[in-house]
KEMARNU-111701 format. One record per residue (C-alpha): x, y, z; residue in three letters. Coordinates in Angstrom, 2 decimals. Layout:
<rs>
R xx yy zz aa
R X Y Z ALA
...
</rs>
This chain:
<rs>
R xx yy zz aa
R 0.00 0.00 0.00 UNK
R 1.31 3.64 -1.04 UNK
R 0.24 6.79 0.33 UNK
R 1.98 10.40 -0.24 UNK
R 1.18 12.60 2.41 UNK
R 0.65 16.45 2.67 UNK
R 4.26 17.13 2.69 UNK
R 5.05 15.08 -0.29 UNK
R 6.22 11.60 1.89 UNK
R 5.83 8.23 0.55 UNK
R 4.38 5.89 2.93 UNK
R 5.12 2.68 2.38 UNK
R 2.73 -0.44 3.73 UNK
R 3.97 -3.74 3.28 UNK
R 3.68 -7.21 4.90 UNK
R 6.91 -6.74 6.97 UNK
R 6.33 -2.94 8.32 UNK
R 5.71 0.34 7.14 UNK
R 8.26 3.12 5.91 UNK
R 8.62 6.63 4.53 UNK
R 10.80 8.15 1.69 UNK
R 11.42 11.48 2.76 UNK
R 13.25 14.03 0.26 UNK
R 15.33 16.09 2.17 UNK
R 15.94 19.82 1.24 UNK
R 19.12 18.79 -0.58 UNK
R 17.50 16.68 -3.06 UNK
R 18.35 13.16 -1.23 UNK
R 15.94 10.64 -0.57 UNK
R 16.02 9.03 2.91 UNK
R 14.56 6.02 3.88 UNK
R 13.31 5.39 7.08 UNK
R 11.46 1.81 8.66 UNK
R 9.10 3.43 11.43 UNK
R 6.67 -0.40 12.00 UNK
R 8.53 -3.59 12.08 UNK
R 6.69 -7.11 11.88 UNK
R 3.57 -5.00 11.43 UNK
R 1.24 -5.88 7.99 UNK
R -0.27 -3.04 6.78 UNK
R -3.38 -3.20 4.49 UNK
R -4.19 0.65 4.40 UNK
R -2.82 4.28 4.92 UNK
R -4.69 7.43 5.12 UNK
R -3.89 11.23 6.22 UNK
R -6.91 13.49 7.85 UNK
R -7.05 16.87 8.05 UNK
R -5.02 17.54 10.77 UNK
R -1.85 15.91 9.06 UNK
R -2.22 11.99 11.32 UNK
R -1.78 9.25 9.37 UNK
R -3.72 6.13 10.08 UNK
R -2.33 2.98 9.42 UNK
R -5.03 -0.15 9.40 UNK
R -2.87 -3.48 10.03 UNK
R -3.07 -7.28 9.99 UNK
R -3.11 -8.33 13.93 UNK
R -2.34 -4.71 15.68 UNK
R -5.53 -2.70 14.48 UNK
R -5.60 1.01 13.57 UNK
R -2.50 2.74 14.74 UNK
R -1.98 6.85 14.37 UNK
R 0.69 8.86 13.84 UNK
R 1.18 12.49 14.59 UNK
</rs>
């Protein structure tokens, strides 16, 4: 599952975790691993900028 975010993020669900490509003012792309052993089946951003990840066996989880 993909989502870009407000500020132009990648999100990145997969069956292992989720994780973010962030592109730094420079130009580089970092990648970071925020969930581990986590399956993610959806992403969404609300309004006020959280992103709510919907997983396998851990529920919703939000992030500020």
């Amino acid at each position: 599952v993909v989502c870009e975010d407000s500020e132009r993020n990648l999100w990145v669900g997969t069956l292992k975790g989720l994780n973010r490509l962030k592109i730094k003012r420079d130009g580089k792309i970092a990648f970071e691993v925020l969930l581990k052993s986590v399956t993610v089946f959806s992403l969404f951003e609300d309004k006020e900028k959280s992103l709510w990840i919907g997983t396998e066996n851990s529920g919703l989880k939000r992030l500020k």
